[in-house]
C-alpha positions as CSV (number, residue, x, y, z in Angstrom):
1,X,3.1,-89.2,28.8
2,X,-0.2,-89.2,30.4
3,X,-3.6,-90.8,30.5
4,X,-6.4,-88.8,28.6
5,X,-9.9,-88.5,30.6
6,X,-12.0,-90.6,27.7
7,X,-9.1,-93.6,28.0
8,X,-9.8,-93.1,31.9
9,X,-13.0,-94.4,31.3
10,X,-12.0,-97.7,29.6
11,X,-8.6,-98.7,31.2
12,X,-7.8,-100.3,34.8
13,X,-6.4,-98.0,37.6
14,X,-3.6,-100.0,37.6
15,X,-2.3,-98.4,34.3
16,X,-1.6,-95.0,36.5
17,X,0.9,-96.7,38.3
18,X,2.6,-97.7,35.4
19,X,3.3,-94.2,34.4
20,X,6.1,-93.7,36.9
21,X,8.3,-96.1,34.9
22,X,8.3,-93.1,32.3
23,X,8.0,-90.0,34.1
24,X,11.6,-90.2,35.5
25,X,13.0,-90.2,32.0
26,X,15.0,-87.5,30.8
27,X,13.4,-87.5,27.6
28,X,9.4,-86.9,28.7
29,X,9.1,-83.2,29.6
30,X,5.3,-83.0,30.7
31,X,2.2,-85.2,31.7
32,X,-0.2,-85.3,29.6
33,X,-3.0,-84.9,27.9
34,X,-4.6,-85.5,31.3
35,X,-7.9,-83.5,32.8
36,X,-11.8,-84.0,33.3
37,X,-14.1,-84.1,30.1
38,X,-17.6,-84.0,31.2
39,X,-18.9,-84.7,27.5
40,X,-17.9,-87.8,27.8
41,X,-18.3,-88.5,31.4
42,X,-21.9,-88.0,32.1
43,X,-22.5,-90.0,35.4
44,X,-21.2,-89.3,38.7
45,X,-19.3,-93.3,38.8
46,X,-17.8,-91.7,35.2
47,X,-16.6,-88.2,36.7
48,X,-15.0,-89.6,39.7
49,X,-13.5,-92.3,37.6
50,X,-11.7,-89.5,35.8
51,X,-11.2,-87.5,38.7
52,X,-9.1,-90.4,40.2
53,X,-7.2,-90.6,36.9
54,X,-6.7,-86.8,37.0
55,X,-6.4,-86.0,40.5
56,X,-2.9,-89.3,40.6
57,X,-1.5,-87.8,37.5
58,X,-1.5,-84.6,38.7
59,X,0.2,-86.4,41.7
60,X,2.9,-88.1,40.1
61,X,3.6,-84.9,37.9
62,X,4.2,-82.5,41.1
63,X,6.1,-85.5,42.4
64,X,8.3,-85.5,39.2
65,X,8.6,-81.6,38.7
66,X,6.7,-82.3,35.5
67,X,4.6,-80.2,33.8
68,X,0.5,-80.9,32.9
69,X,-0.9,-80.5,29.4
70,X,-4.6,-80.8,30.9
71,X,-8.2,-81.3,29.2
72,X,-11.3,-80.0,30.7
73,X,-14.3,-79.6,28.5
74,X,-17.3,-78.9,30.0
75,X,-15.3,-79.2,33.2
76,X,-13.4,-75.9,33.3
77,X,-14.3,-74.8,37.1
78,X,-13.1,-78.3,39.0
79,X,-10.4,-78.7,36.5
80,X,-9.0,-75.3,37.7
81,X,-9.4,-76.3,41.5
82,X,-7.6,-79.0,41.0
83,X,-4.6,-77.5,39.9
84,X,-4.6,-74.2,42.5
85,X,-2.5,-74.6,45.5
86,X,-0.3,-77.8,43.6
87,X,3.1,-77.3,43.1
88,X,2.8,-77.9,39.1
89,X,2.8,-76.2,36.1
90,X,-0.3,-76.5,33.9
91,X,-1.8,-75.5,30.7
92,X,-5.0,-75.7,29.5
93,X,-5.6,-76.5,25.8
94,X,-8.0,-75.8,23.9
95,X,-9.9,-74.2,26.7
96,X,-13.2,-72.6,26.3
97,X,-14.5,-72.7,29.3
98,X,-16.1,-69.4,31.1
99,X,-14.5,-65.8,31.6
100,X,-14.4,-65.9,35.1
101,X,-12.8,-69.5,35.1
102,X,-10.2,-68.2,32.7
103,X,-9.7,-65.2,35.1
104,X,-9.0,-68.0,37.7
105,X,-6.3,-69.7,36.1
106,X,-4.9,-66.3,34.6
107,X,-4.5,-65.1,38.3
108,X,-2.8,-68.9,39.2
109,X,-0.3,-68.6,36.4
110,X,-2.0,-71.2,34.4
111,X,-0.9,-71.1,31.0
112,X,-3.4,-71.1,28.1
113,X,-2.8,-73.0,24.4
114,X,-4.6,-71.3,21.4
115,X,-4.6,-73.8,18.0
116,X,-6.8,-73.7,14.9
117,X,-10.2,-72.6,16.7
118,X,-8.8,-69.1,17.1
119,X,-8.7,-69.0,12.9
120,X,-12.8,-69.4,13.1
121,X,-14.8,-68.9,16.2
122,X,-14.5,-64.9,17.8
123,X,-14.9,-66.5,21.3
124,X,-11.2,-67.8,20.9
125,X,-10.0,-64.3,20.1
126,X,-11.9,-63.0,22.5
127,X,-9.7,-65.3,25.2
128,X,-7.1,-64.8,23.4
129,X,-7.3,-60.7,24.2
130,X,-8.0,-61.5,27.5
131,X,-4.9,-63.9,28.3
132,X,-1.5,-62.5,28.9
133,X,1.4,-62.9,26.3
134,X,3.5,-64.7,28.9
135,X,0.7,-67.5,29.3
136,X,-0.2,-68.3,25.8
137,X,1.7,-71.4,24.0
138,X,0.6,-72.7,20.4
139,X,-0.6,-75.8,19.4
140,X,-2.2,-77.8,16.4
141,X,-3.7,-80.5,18.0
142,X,-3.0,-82.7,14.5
143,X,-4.0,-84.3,13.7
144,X,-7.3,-83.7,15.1
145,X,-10.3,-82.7,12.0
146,X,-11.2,-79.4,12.2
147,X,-14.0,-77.5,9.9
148,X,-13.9,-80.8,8.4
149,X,-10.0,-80.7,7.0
150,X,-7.1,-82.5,9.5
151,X,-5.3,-80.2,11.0
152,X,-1.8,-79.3,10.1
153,X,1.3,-78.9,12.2
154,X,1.7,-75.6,9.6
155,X,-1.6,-74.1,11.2
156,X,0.3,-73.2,13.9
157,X,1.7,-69.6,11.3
158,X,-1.8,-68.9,10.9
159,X,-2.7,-69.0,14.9
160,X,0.2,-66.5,15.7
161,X,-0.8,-64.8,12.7
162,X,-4.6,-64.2,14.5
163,X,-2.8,-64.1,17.8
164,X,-0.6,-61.1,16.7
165,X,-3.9,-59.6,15.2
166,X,-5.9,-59.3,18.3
167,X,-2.5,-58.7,20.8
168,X,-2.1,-55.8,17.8
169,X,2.0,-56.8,17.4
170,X,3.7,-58.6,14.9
171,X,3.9,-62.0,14.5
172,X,7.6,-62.7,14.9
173,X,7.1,-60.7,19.1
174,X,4.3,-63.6,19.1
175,X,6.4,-66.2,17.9
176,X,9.7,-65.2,20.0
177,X,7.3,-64.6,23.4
178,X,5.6,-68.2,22.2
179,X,9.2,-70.0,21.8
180,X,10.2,-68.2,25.5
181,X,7.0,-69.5,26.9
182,X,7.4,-73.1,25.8
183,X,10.8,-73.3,27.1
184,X,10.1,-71.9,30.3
185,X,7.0,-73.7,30.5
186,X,8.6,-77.3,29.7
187,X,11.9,-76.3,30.9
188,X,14.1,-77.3,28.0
């Protein structure tokens, strides 16, 4: 359960308030998708708008011992800041933000969430190498269009399959460290 950074841009503040009503439910085991997206958010009225969403959520979910499922294009570096020094666990999905800003969350324990981009673009792999097994989750993102086809919940072989490639192990020690991660990450 969370607010996305575009819908932060076209719903009232009050809506983050609402949020609490859910977050103490047994059945919701993150916050999220939540986070800055500077694509979208182009002036500073926009980017503190989202900030504000980003900055309560993050809020309620340390409050709730919830974990974030955060958002940051072309806002990897204040993303990050935001979550060092809280008391909350975070991924970042779909990240493709810098090295050194990858480095930074890497040395936070921030955990990183490869999906179908790592099947076509090298600088995926290339983060992929760089991130640690016990920080990397999967994902789909369906059912998002990607390379023009919807992505599948399926795709999700096919990214351990590149993630084994480039970590040079099998797939099923990706999938078993994967499955371990998620449960420790969401706690279930």
């Amino acid at each position: 359960v969370g607010i996305h950074p575009e819908f932060a841009l076209k719903l009232p503040e009050t809506e983050i308030d609402k949020l609490s009503a859910f977050l103490n439910r047994d059945c919701v085991v993150a916050v999220g998708e939540i986070g800055l997206d500077y694509k979208i958010a182009q002036s500073r009225s926009e980017k503190d708008r989202q900030k504000t969403f980003f900055f309560r959520q993050l809020s309620m979910a340390e409050e709730y011992g919830l974990p974030v499922i955060v958002h940051s294009r072309r806002a990897h570096r204040p993303v990050v800041d935001a979550i060092v020094g809280r008391d909350v666990r975070a991924v970042l999905h779909w990240f493709s933000g810098p090295l050194d800003d990858a480095l930074n969350a890497i040395d936070h324990g921030i955990y990183f969430s490869f999906g179908p981009a790592v099947l076509h673009y090298e600088a995926y792999r290339a983060l992929v190498d760089v991130v640690p097994m016990e920080l990397i989750l999967l994902e789909t993102d369906a059912p998002v269009r990607f390379s023009g086809r919807e992505a599948r919940p399926w795709w999700v072989k096919e990214v351990a399959e590149v993630i084994a490639d480039v970590k040079k192990t099998s797939v099923s020690t990706v999938i078993k460290n994967t499955w371990d991660n998620a449960r420790r990450f969401f706690r279930v």
